[in-house]
N, C-alpha and C positions, 0 to 999 in steps of 0.2 A: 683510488684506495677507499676502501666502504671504513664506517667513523669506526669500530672497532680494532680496525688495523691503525688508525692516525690516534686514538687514544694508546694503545701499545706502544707507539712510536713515540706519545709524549712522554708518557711511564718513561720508558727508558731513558729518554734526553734529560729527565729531572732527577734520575736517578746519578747521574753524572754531574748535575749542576755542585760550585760546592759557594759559590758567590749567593750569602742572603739576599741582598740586593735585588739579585732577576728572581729568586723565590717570592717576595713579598710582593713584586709586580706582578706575577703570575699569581698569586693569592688574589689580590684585588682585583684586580682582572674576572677572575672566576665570580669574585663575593658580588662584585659592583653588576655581571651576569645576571647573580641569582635576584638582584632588589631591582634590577631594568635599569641603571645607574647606564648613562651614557658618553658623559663626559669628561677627559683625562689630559695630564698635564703633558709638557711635553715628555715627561719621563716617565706616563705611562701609567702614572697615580691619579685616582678616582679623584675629577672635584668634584665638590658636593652642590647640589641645586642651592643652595644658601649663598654659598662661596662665587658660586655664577653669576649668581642675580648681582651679589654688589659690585664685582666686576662689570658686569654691564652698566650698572646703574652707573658708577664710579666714570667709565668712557663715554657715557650721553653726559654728564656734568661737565667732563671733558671738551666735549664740541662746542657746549653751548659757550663754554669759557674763551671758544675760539683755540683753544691746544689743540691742535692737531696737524697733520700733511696732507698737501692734494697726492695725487697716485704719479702728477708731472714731477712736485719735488721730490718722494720718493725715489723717482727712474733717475733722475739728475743726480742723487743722493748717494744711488747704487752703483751708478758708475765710476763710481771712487775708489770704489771698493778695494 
C-alpha cells in the first residue's frame, strides 16, 4: 500500500475514534515526530530528554546504593508468577 492510501486509511480510522485518550497519543506521537522526540512511556506519551536523564541518573544512584537484582533473582522471581 503506497503512503497515500495508509494516510486515507488513517483519516478514516480517526475519524471513527471517539476515545480522547488514543487521540492525544496519536497527537504526541505525530508532534514528538515533528521535534525527532524519541522516547515514550509505556502508554505511548512522549518523555521528555529532561525527564530521561533523571531517570537514569536516579537508576546509576540506584546501583551504586547496591538496589538492585541480578537477571538469576529476577528469573527465580518470575517464576512465581
Amino acid at each position: 500500500m503506497d503512503v497515500q492510501a495508509e494516510k486515507l486509511l488513517l483519516i478514516e480510522k480517526l475519524l471513527q475514534v471517539q476515545d480522547s485518550d488514543i487521540l492525544e497519543r496519536v497527537k504526541s506521537l505525530l508532534e514528538s515526530e515533528e521535534s525527532g522526540q524519541s522516547a515514550y512511556n509505556l502508554k505511548g506519551y512522549e518523555i521528555s530528554d529532561e525527564s530521561l536523564k533523571n531517570r537514569a541518573n536516579e537508576a546509576n544512584e540506584a546501583i551504586e546504593r547496591g538496589e538492585y537484582k541480578t537477571v538469576s533473582q529476577l528469573r527465580k522471581e518470575t517464576k512465581s508468577w
